[in-house]
Steps between C-alpha positions, in 0.01 A plus 500: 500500500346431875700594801484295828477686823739445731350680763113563646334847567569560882186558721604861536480564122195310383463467168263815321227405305540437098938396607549132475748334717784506248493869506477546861814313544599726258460820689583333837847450304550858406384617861757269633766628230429939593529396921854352426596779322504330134295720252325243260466755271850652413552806331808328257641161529847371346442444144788462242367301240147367279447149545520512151831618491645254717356263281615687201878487654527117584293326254619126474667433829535158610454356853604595772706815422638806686522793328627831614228708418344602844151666400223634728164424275176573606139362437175334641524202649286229270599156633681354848633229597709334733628327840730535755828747466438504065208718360402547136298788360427577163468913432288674230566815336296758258101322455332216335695193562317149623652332834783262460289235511252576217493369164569826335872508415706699245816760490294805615383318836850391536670806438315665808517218732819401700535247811695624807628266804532601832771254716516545887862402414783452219516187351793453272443176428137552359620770334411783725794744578267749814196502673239718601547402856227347788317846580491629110331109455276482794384855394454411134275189624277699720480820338498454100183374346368416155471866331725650700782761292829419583885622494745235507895537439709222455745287282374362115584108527302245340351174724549200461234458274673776276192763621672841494477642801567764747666374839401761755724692750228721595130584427208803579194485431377810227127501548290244731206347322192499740279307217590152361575416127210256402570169488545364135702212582243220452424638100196771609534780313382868562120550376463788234347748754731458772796570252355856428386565821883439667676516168800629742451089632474354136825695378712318791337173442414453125740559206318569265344816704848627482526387117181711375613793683832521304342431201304728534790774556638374243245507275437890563841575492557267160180670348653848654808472285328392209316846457787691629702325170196669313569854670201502690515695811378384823211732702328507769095669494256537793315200672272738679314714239223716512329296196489171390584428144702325311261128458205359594482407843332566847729756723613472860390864638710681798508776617808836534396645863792784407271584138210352656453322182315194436795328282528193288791188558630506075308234314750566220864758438351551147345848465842634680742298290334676170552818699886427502478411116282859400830685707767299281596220763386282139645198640394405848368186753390449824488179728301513808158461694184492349151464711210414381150425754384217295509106573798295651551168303816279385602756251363826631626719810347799667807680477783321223820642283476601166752628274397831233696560194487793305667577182411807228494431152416116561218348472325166613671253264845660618423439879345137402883456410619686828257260676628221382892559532406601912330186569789279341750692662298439832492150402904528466508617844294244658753229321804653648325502851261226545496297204318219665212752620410572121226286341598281204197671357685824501763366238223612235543891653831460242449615172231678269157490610156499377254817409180431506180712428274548726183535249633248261582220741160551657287489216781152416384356798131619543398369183363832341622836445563766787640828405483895635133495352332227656184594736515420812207306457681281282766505757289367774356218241867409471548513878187255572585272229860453632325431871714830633321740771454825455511714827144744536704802512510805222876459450483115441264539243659735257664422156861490584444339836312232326759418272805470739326258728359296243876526371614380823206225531576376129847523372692611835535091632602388157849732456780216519792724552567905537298694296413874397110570515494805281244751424273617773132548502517948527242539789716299745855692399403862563914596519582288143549610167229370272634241236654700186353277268176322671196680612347429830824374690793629659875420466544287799606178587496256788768219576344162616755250624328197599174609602540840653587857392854607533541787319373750344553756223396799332533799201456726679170786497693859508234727275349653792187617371442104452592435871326786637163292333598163616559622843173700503323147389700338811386744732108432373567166584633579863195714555264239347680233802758408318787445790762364252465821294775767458475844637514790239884641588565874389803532580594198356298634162678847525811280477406355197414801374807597512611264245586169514713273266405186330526236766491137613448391873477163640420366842648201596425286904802475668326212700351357213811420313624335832207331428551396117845398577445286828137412516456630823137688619599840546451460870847329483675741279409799723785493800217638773103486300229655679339232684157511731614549855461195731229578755 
């Protein structure tokens, strides 16, 4: 959307360095605006109804009508036109909706867009009852740009083209924009990085911004109600904590200068959601920030949101089920919202889904059998016969490690539609139950929906004699350089020695089911991701 100037930068106010001419004008305006006693940036403004609403009330109009309904709307200025005593103007409300001129169309662009005219004069016989008046116009001219946040109150009529419309008897301007709208008139579209690093610029200009972020809402709030159906009770647990725990992952340190305590940003809400289950809160979820100081990629995010379930007396079959029922009621939600933001890929999120084990479908694909008790000599064989690197580092180079990427390398790019990867390696699920029934694995699964890791799921590990041991083999590991390895947490143990129920947890990415459902990279399903800072 490019503004033209209709004014220079005066030799007394030079333009500063890094402000173009556009915005100079810009400020020269409001200048000119504060030493005529106008304040371009109003504390309230007339406002009596949505543009929506106006809409709403005189759907299917025909031209050239006068109503009765005198309205004062408000919104930002997107597109101007006009000559003489007879100016058009069409105003946007709320975020995300493409200029008039653009090839994106459809009822939720509509619905927040509205046309007003400003007269000098009434013109009965073109079908306009008042006018604005000669100084209202000749301010409107010179003082309203592209951008700009307006108040105008006037009568509904159609024109003669049957555009409904506001006829203005007055205007004010609600908030003076000192930087110009990009142009997108001639097809350009915003690049990737400049829509995260102004997203407050892509939600005026681009729809579909606006369309992932209510998705998004009301994907949380669909998968929300779906647990509070279940009984499960919403809680909130510490992002600053004095351990990390909870998965395997690199921590962001701080640091508490009223404890001066070196403190930890949460890599995970686990270890305190089992605390609520071990006091009888046996039915509980969180959704919120997780940080992790790893790698930035299309799927992965320094800090993202997860959702933790909870429940006692289930186990990991039970919240394969939950899992399933929250990510079709998500895909319910993004139907109701956005339907043309889902993928037709996600149609196959509907119904039953696939399990699929993790030794089994390995050894499938591999050619030969892999189970708990193959060396990791034989494991590296495997690895340079299926041309798939092997990092130099102790960690990569252990049994259970071994077999998950060599999962991932093998099997992982074959999975045609959502699908359960059950039954863990033990060494790389310290905080899972090991399998009732198989030796050498745990009772956990992983949900793969086209290519990447959605969810994931566990029976949970609550003897905590057992944990104490797999914690103490973490915190080897973290001593031996290990930075992914969990701390050994006593007072999360002497919770668990308390007693704690039978239970089933999940964790499923709140930006990665954005993700599953719209195809976006999750730099485009996070409203404001952390992005390098322009030098």
């Amino acid at each position: 959307m490019q503004d033209h100037p209709t004014d220079a930068p005066t030799p007394e106010q030079p333009a500063p360095v890094g402000i173009s001419e556009q915005e100079q004008v810009r400020r020269d305006k409001r200048v000119r605006l504060l030493d005529a006693g106008a304040d371009p940036y109003p504390v309230v403004v007339p406002r009596t109804s949505t543009l929506a609403e106006v809409r709403a009330r005189h759907a299917g109009l025909g031209e050239q009508v006068v109503t009765d309904d005198v309205v004062s709307v408000t919104g930002r200025v997107v597109f101007r036109r006009g000559r003489g005593k007879l100016f058009f103007a069409v105003l946007q409300e709320g975020g995300g909706l493409a200029p008039p001129e653009g090839e994106v169309a459809g009822d939720r662009m509509t619905a927040r867009r509205l046309q007003v005219m400003l007269a000098q004069e009434a013109r009965p016989d073109r079908g306009l009852p008042e006018g604005v008046g000669a100084d209202a116009l000749a301010a409107w001219k010179t003082d309203v740009d592209l951008g700009d946040l307006v108040s105008v109150t006037g009568r509904v009529i159609t024109s003669g083209t049957g555009e409904l419309s506001v006829l203005a008897t007055s205007w004010q301007l609600a908030a003076k924009a000192l930087r110009p709208l990009p142009n997108l008139y001639e097809g350009a579209e915003l690049s990737e990085e400049a829509r995260v690093r102004a997203r407050h610029v892509d939600l005026v200009v681009r729809q579909r911004a606006s369309d992932v972020v209510r998705t998004r809402a009301a994907v949380v709030a669909g998968v929300r109600a779906e647990l509070a159906a279940r009984d499960v009770l919403e809680v909130e647990t510490p992002m600053l904590q004095t351990l990390h725990g909870g998965a395997s992952a690199r921590p962001f340190t701080t640091r508490s200068n009223a404890f001066d305590l070196e403190l930890y940003l949460r890599i995970a809400p686990e270890l305190y959601l089992k605390r609520c289950v071990v006091g009888g809160l046996e039915r509980v979820f969180e959704i919120n920030r997780n940080f992790r100081n790893e790698g930035a990629d299309s799927t992965h995010s320094p800090e993202f949101a997860m959702l933790e379930a909870y429940l006692a007396y289930a186990d990991y079959d039970v919240m394969a089920e939950l899992t399933r029922d929250l990510v079709q009621a998500a895909y319910r939600a993004t139907s109701r919202v956005a339907p043309d933001l889902l993928l037709p890929e996600a149609a196959e999120l509907v119904g039953e889904w696939t399990h699929l084990p993790m030794y089994g479908s390995l050894s499938e694909r591999a050619g030969q059998e892999v189970t708990p008790a193959t060396s990791v000599e034989d494991l590296l064989a495997l690895a340079e016969r299926v041309a798939m690197p092997v990092g130099p580092q102790a960690a990569d180079r252990r049994h259970g490690a071994l077999v998950e990427h060599l999962w991932e390398h093998c099997v992982a790019p074959t999975l045609t539609g959502p699908t359960f990867v059950r039954d863990f390696p033990v060494e790389t699920s310290p905080l899972v139950r090991a399998h009732r029934s198989q030796p050498g694995v745990v009772e956990k699964w992983d949900l793969y929906v086209r290519g990447f890791e959605l969810a994931t799921g566990y029976s949970e590990l609550v003897d905590p004699v057992v944990q104490r041991e797999r914690l103490a083999e973490q915190a080897r590991l973290a001593a031996g350089g290990d930075l992914e390895a969990m701390a050994l947490d006593e007072d999360f143990l002497a919770a668990m020695e308390t007693g704690m129920p039978p239970t089933g947890g999940i964790g499923l990415g709140i930006d990665r089911l954005l993700m599953a459902l719209t195809g976006l990279g999750i730099r485009e399903t996070v409203l404001f991701p952390l992005v390098r800072p322009e030098r």
